[in-house]
C-alpha positions as CSV (number, residue, x, y, z in Angstrom):
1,X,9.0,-4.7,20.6
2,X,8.8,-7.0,17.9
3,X,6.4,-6.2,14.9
4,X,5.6,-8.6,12.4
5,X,5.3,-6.8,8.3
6,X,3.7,-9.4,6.3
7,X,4.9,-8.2,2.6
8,X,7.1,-6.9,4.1
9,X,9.9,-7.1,1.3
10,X,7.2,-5.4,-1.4
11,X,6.8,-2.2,-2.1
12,X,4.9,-0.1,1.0
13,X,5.8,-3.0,3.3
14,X,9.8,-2.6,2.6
15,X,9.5,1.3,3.6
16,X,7.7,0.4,6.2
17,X,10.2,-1.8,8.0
18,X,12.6,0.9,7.2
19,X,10.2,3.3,9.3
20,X,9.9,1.1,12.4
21,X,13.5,0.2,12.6
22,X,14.6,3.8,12.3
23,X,11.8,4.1,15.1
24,X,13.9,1.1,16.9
25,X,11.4,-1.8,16.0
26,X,12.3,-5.0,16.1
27,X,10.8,-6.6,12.7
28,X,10.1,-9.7,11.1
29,X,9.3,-10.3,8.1
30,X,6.8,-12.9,6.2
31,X,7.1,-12.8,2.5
32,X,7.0,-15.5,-0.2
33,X,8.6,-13.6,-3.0
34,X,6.1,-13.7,-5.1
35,X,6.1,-9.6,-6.4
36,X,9.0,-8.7,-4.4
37,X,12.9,-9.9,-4.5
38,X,15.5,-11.0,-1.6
39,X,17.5,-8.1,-3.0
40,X,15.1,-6.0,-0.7
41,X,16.3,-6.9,2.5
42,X,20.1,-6.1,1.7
43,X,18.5,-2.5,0.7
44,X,16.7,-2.3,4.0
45,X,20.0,-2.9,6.0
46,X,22.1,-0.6,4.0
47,X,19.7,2.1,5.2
48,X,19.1,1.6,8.7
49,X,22.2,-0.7,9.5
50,X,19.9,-3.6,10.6
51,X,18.4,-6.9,8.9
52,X,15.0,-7.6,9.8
53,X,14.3,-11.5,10.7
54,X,13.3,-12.7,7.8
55,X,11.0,-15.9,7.1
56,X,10.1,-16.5,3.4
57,X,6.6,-19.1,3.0
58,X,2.9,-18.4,1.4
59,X,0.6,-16.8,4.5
60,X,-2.0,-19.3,1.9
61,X,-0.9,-22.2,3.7
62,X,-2.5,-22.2,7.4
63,X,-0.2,-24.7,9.1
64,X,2.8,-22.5,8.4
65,X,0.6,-19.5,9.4
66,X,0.4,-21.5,13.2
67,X,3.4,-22.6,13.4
68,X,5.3,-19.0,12.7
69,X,2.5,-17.6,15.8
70,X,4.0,-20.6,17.8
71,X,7.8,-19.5,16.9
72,X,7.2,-16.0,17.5
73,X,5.0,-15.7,20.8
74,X,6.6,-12.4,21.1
75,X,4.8,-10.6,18.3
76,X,3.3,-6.7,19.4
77,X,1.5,-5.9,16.3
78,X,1.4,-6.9,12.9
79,X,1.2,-4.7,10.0
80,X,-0.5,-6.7,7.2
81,X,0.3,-5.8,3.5
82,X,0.4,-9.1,1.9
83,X,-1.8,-9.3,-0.8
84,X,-2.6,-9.2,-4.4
85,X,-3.0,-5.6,-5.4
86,X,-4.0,-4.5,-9.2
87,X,-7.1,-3.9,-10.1
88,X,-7.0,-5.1,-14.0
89,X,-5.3,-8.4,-12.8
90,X,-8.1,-8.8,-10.1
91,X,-10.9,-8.8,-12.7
92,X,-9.0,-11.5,-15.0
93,X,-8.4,-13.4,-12.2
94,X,-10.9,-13.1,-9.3
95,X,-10.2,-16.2,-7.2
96,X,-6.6,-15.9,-7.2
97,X,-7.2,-12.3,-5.5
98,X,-10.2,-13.9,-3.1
99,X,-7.9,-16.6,-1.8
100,X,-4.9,-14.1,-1.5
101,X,-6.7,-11.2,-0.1
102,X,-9.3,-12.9,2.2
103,X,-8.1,-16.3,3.3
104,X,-4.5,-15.0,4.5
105,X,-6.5,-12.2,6.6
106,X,-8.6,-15.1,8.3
107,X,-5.7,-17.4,9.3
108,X,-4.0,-14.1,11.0
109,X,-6.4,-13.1,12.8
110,X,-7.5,-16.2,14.0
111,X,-4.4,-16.5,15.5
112,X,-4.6,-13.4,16.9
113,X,-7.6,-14.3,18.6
114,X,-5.8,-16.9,20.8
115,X,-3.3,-13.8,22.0
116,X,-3.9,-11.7,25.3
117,X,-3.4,-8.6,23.5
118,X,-2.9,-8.2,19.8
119,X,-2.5,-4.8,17.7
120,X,-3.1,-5.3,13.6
121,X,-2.7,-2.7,10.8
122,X,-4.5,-3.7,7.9
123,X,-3.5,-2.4,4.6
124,X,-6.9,-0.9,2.8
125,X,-7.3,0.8,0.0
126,X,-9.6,4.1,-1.4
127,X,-11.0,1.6,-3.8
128,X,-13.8,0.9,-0.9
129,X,-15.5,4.5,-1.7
130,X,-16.1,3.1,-5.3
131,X,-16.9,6.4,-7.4
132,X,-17.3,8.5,-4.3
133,X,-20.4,10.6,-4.5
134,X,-18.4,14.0,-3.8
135,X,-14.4,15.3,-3.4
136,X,-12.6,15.1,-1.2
137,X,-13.8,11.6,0.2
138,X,-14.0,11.3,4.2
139,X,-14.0,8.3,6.4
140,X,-17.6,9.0,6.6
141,X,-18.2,8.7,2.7
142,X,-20.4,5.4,1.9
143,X,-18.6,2.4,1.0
144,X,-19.5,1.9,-2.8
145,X,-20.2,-1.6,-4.6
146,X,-17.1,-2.7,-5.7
147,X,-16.1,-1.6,-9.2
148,X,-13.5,-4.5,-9.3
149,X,-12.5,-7.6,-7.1
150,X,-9.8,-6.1,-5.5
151,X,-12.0,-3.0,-4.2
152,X,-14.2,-6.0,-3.0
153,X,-11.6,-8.0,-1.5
154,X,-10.6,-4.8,0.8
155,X,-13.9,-3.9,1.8
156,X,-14.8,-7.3,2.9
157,X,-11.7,-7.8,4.7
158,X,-12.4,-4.3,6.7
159,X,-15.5,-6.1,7.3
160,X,-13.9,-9.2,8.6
161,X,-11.6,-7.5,10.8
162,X,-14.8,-5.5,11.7
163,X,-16.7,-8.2,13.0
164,X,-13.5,-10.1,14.6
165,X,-13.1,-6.8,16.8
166,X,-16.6,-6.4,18.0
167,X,-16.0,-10.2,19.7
168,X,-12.5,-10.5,20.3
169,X,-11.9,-7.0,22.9
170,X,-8.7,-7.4,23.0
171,X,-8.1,-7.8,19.5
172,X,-7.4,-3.8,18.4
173,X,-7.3,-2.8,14.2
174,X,-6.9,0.1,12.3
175,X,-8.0,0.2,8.8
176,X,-5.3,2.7,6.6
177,X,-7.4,3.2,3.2
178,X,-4.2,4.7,0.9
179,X,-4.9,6.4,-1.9
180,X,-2.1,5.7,-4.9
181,X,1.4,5.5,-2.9
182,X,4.2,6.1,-5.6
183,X,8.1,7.1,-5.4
184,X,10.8,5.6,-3.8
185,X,13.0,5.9,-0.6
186,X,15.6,9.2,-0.9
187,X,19.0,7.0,-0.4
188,X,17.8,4.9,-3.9
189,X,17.8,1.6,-1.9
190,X,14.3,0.5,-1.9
191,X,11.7,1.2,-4.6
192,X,8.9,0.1,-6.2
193,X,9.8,-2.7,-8.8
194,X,6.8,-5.2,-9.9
195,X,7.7,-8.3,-11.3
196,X,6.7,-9.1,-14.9
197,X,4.9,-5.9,-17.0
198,X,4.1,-3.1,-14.2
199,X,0.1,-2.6,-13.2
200,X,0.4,0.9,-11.7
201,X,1.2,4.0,-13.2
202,X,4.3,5.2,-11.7
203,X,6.6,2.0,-12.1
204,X,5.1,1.7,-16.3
205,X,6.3,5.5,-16.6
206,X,10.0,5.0,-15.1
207,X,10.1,2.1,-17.2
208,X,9.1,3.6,-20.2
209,X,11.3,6.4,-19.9
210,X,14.3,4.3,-19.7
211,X,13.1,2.2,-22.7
212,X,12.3,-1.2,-21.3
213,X,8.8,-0.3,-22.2
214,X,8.2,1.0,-25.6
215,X,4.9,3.2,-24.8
216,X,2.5,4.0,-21.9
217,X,-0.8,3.0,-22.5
218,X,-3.1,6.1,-21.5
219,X,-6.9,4.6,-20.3
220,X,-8.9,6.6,-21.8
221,X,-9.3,10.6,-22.3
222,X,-12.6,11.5,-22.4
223,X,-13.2,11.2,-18.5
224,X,-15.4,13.9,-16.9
225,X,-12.1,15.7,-15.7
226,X,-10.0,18.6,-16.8
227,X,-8.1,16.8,-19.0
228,X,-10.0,13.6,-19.8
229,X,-8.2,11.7,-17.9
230,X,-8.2,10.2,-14.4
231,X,-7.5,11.3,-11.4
232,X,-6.2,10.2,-8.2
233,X,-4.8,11.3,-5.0
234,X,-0.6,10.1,-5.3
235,X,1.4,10.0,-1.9
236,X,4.8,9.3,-1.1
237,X,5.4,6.1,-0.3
238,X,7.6,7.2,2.8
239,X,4.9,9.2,4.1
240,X,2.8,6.6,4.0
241,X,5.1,4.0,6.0
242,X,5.5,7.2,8.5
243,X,1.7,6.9,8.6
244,X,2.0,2.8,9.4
245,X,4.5,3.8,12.4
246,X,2.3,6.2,13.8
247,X,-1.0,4.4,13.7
248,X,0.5,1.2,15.4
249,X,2.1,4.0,18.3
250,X,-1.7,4.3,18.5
251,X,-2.8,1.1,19.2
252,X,0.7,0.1,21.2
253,X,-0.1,3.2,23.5
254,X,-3.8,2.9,23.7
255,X,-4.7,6.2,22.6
256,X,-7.6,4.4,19.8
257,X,-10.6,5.8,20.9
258,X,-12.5,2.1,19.5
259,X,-11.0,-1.2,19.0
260,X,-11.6,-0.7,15.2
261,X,-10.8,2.5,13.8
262,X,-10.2,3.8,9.7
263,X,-8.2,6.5,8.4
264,X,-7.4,7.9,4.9
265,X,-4.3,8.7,3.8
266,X,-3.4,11.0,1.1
267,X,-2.1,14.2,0.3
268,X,-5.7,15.7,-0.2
269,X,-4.8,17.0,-3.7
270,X,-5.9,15.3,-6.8
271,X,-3.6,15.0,-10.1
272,X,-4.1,13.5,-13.4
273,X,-2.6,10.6,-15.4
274,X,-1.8,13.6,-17.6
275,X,-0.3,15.7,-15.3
276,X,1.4,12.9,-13.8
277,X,3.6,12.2,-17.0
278,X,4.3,16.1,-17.3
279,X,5.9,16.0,-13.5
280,X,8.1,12.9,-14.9
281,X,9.0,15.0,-18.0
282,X,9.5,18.0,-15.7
283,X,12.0,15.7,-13.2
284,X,13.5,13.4,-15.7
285,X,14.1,16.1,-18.5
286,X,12.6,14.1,-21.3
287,X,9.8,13.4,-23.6
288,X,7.5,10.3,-22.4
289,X,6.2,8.0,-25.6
290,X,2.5,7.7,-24.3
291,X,-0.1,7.1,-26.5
292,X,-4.3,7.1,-25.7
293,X,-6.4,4.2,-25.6
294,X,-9.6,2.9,-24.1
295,X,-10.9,3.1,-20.4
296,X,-9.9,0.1,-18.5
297,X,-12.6,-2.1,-17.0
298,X,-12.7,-1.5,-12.6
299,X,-11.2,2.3,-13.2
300,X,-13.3,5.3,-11.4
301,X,-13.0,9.2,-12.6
302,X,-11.4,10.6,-9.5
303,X,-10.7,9.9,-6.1
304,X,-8.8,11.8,-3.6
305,X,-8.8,12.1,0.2
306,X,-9.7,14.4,3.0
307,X,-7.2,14.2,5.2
308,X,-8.1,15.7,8.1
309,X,-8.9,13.3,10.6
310,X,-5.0,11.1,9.8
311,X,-3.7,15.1,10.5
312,X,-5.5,15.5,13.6
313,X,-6.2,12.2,15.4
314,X,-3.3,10.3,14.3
315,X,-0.4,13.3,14.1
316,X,0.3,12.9,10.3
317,X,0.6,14.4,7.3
318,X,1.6,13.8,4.1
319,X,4.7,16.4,3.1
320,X,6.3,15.4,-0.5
321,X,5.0,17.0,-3.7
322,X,4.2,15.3,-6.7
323,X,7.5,16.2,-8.4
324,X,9.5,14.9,-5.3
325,X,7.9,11.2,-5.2
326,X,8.3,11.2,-9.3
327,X,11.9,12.7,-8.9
328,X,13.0,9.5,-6.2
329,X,11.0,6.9,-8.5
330,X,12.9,8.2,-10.9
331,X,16.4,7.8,-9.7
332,X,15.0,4.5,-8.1
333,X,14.5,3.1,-11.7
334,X,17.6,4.5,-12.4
335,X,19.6,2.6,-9.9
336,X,18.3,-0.8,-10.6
337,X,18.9,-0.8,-14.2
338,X,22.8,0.5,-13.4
339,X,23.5,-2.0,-10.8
């Protein structure tokens, strides 16, 4: 079967296609390079012995968008990262991350409308729950106001996709809202590595403990938490692509119980940007220069997942520690700065 992975050379999208060719997927990949590098695709094959097709344009322009649905009638599902993802970025620059976010999401599934039968996986986000009245936050949990574009542009694109499945039947979607995917894939292939000065956590720690940062900024310590500082709910990134695999089986198998379904995925365990930097120290066996400074506009206290209905109804579960994702990142960042 041949799935397409839009982003599929980023960060979650690259383990992904790892997942579904070790699952013996046929994948093809749409990616325009923009936070993600062609070096990608040589770490996929070294890993599973296969090159996914590759086609490198911008899912922004719609002509290109039809004419790859016309070159590939063949497509089973598509798993949709593609997007702009930080939340600091997305409050500087809120039309870039409207355009991005919502206008590629339209074109696809508008050609998805004209298919027989079409399966999608969108890429969500925890952001949707806002500050989430209580822990741990369920599927069930009300969607919050937006504390920054980005959360917005993921809760209106669930609600796109929404209202495209309740008049298109044979249009089927699940919704994964992730939680804060960090670490890197065991063999040191694939990893996470942003472009330009990192947004997220993980990739600004790695970087700052080998020295091409001089200090982690900490946002703020005087949070309602145990330490004053953050906290969110960090996965492995491979268990989150195993997550991807399993909810398309879903769809592919027709075992959804409703053409539009939403999961969480997480590990169900909340940690600190404090205790965070200890589990690098602990892994990497040094000292991390971080220094406090103000709360970052669009940040929430805490948010981590209940994941009991991903265990039960999909057949997943998270299994890496904290110290296991921040002992591959680590070796990850170590690996690209040797090569």
């Amino acid at each position: 079967m041949k799935i397409l992975v839009t982003g599929g050379l980023g960060f979650i999208g690259s383990h992904t296609v790892v997942e579904l060719q070790n699952e013996g997927f046929e994948v093809v990949v749409v990616d325009n390079l923009s936070n993600s590098s062609l070096d990608v695709l040589d770490g996929i094959e070294a890993i599973t012995d296969k090159r996914p097709i590759f086609e490198e344009f911008d899912l922004r322009e719609k002509p290109k968008v039809e004419s790859f649905f016309q070159k590939y009638q063949d497509i089973a599902g598509v798993i949709h990262f593609a997007a702009s993802k930080a939340v600091g970025e997305s409050v500087e620059k809120p039309l870039l991350y409207y355009e991005n976010n919502l206008g590629v999401l339209v074109y696809i599934l508008q050609e998805l409308k004209k298919k027989q039968r079409a399966n999608f996986i969108f890429s969500s986000s925890c952001t949707v729950y806002g500050q989430a009245d209580q822990m741990p936050i369920t599927e069930e949990s009300p969607v919050k106001p937006a504390e920054s574009p980005y959360g917005n542009t993921k809760q209106v694109g669930e609600e796109i996709i929404k209202d495209s499945c309740k008049v298109n039947p044979q249009l089927k979607a699940i919704a994964l809202r992730y939680f804060n995917p960090i670490g890197a894939h065991a063999s040191g292939k694939i990893g996470e590595l942003p472009i330009g000065v990192p947004q997220n956590l993980v990739p600004f720690i790695t970087q700052t403990g080998m020295g091409l940062r001089e200090q982690l900024s900490v946002f703020g310590d005087d949070y309602p938490t145990e330490d004053g500082t953050c906290i969110r709910d960090y996965i492995h990134v491979v268990d989150l692509a195993k997550a991807h695999v399993a909810a398309l089986q879903r769809l592919l198998k027709d075992k959804n119980e409703a053409n539009y379904e939403v999961f969480n995925l997480g590990t169900g365990k909340g940690s600190s940007v404090l205790e965070v930097i200890r589990s690098f120290e602990r892994v990497s066996g040094q000292k991390l220069n971080y220094k406090i400074v103000d709360r970052r506009p669009g940040d929430v206290v805490q948010a981590y997942a209940d994941t009991t209905k991903a265990n039960k109804v999909l057949g997943w579960k998270a299994i890496s520690t904290l110290d296991e994702a921040m002992e591959s990142a680590w070796e990850w960042e170590k690996n690209v700065r040797t090569r």
